[in-house]
C-alpha positions in Angstrom: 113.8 86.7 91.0 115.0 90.1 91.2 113.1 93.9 89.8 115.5 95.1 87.4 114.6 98.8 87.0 112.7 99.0 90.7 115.0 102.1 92.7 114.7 101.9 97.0 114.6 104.9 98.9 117.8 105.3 100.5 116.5 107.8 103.9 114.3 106.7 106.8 110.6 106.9 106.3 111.0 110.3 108.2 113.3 111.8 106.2 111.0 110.6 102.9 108.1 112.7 104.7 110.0 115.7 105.3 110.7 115.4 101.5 107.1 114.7 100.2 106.1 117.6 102.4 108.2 119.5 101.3 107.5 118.9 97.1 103.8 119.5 98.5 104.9 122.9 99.9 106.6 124.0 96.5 104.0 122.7 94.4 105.5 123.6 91.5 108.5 122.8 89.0 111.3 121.9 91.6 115.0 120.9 91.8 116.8 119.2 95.0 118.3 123.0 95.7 114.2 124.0 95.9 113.2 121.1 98.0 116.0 121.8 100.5 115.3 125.1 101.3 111.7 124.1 102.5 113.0 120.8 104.3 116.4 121.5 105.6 117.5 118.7 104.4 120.9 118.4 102.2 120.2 118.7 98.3 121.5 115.3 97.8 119.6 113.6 100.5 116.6 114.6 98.3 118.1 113.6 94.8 118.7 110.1 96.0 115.3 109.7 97.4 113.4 111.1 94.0 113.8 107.5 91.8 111.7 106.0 94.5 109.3 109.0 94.9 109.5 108.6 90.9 108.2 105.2 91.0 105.4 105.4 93.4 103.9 108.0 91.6 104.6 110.5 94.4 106.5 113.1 91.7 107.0 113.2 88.1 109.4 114.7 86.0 112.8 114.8 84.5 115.4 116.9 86.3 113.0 119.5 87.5 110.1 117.4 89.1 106.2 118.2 90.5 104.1 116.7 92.8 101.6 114.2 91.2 97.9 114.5 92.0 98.0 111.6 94.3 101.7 112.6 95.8 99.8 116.3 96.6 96.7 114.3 98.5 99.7 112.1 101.1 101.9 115.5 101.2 98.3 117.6 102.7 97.5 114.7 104.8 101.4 114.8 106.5 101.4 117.8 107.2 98.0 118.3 109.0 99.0 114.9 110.6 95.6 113.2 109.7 95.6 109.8 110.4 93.4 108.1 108.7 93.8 110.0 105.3 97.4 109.1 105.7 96.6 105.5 105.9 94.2 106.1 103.0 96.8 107.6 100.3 99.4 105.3 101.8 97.1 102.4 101.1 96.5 103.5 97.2 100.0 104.2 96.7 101.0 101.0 97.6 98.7 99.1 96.1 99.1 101.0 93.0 102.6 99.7 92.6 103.7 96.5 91.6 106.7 96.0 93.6 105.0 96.7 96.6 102.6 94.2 96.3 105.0 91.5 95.3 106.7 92.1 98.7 103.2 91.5 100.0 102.7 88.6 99.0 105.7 87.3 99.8 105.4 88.1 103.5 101.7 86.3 103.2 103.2 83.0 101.7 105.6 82.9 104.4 103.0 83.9 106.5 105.2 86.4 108.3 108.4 87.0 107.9 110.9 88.5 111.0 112.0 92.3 110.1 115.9 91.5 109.2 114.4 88.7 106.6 112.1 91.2 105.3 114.8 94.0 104.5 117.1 91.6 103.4 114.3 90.2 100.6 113.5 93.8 99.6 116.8 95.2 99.1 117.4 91.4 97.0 114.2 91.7 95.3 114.8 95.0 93.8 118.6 94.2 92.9 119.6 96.9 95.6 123.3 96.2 97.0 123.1 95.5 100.8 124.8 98.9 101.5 123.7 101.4 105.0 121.8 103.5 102.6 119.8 101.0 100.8 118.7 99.2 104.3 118.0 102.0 105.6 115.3 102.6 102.7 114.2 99.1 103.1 113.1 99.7 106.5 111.4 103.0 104.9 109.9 100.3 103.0 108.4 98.3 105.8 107.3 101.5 107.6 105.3 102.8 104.3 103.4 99.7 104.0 102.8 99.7 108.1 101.7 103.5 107.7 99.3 101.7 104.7 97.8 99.1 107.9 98.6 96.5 105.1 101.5 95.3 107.2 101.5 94.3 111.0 104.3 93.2 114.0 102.1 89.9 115.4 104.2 87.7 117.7 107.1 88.9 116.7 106.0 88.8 112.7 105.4 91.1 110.3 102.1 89.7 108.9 100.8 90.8 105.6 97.2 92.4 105.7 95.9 91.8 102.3 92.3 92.0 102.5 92.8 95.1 100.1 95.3 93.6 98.2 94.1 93.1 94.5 95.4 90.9 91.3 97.5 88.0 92.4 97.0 88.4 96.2 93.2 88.8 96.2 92.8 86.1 94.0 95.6 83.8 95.7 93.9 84.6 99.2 90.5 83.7 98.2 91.0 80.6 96.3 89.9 78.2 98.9 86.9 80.5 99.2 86.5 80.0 95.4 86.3 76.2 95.8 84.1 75.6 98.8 81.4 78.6 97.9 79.9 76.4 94.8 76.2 74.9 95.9 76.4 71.6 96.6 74.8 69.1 94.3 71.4 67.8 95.4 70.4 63.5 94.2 67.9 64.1 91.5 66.2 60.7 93.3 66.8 60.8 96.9 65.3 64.7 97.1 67.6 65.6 100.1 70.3 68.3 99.8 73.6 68.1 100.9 74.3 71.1 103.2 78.6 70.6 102.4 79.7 73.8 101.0 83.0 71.9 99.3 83.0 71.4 95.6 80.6 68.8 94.2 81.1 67.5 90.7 78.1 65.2 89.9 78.8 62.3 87.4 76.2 59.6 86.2 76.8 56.1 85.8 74.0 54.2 84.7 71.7 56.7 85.9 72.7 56.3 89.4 74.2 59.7 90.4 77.2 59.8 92.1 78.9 63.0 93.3 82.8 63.5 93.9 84.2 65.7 96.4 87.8 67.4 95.5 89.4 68.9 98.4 92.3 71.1 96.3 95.5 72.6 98.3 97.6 74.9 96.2 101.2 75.8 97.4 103.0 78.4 94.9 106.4 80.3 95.5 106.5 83.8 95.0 107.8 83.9 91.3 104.9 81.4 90.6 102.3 83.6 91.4 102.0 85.6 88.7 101.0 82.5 86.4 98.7 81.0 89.3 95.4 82.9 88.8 95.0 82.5 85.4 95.1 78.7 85.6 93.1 78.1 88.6 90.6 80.1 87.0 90.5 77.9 83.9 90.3 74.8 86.5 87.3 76.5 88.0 85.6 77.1 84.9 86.4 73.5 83.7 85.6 71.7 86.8 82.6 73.3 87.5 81.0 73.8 83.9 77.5 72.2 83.5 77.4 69.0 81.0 74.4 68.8 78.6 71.4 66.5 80.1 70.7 63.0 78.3 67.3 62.6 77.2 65.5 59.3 78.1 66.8 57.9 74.4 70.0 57.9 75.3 70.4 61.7 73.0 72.6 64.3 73.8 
């Protein structure tokens, strides 16, 4: 399924910093005219680029646009080429932004994806025509989120890093964890405890107690993915929800 209102950058990830350095510079009310004086880069190189600096967050505005808070925090760390606050503000920008993480977790379904597969699902997944311009932002894409550490080249992958990734991904990543934590179930006559960490529903039949063990796979595509936490959090809650005790009469 494709973003309707999500705009690509259409520069290499280069050219984007020149351009976030350079509404850092201004820090004030600017137009393209402003932005290439301090760049050196053509006016409309920067008026094409500032939907996507728009919707990261980066700058605000209508047709005279400032540097955001969190735009003015990346913009200091380019230019004083700090590394790790780079990776930082990258890192919350991204995962600040909804697109982003849906191309996330589409690379950690796959579990990789090659780079000409990955451009050609971003430009697709934000309704972007295949043209030079939007591939090129695509790629400026795929840079941003390696500048972010959240995406990495591993045997000729790019592998999603999502340990910081929140909502769906967190909560998609960990749901094996989420089944196997629970305590096991200990025989109320036997008095030894079962060291399995899976899940252990105890059932009594005739007061004999027997205890089941569900080993649960889930397998989602991307545009499920939304809908998938909720329900596997209801299926938690139901499957692990403590029944009253019977008393010896038989009496709730």
């Amino acid at each position: 399924m494709t973003e309707e209102s999500f705009r690509l950058p259409q520069s290499s990830y280069g050219e984007l910093v020149k351009i976030i350095k350079g509404y850092g510079a201004h820090n004030a009310e600017a137009v393209p005219d402003d932005i290439s004086k301090v760049t050196g880069l053509h006016p409309t190189i920067v008026s094409r680029n500032n939907a996507f600096l728009v919707g990261i967050n980066i700058v605000q505005g209508g047709k005279k646009k400032t540097i955001t808070d969190r735009g003015l925090s990346l913009a200091r760390a380019l230019e004083h080429d700090m590394p790790h606050e780079i990776t930082k503000h990258w890192k919350e920008i991204v995962l600040g932004n909804d697109f982003l993480n849906k191309v996330l977790v589409a690379v950690r379904i796959r579990k990789g994806m090659d780079t000409g597969t990955l451009l050609s699902h971003i430009a697709y997944s934000a309704g972007q025509p295949k043209s030079a311009g939007i591939m090129a932002g695509a790629a400026a894409m795929i840079d941003i989120l390696r500048a972010a550490a959240l995406l990495k080249e591993e045997d000729g992958k790019l592998i999603a890093m999502v340990e910081d990734v929140t909502s769906a991904i967190t909560e998609t990543s960990s749901i094996e964890e989420q089944f196997t934590s629970k305590t096991s179930v200990q025989p109320s006559q036997s008095g030894v405890k079962d060291s399995s960490q899976n899940l252990l529903l105890p059932l009594s039949t005739a007061n004999i107690p027997v205890t089941i063990q569900l080993h649960i796979q889930v397998q989602c595509s991307a545009d499920d993915i939304g809908n998938l936490a909720p329900k596997l959090r209801s299926l938690i809650k139901e499957l692990t929800k403590e029944e009253p005790q019977a008393t010896q009469n038989g009496e709730a």
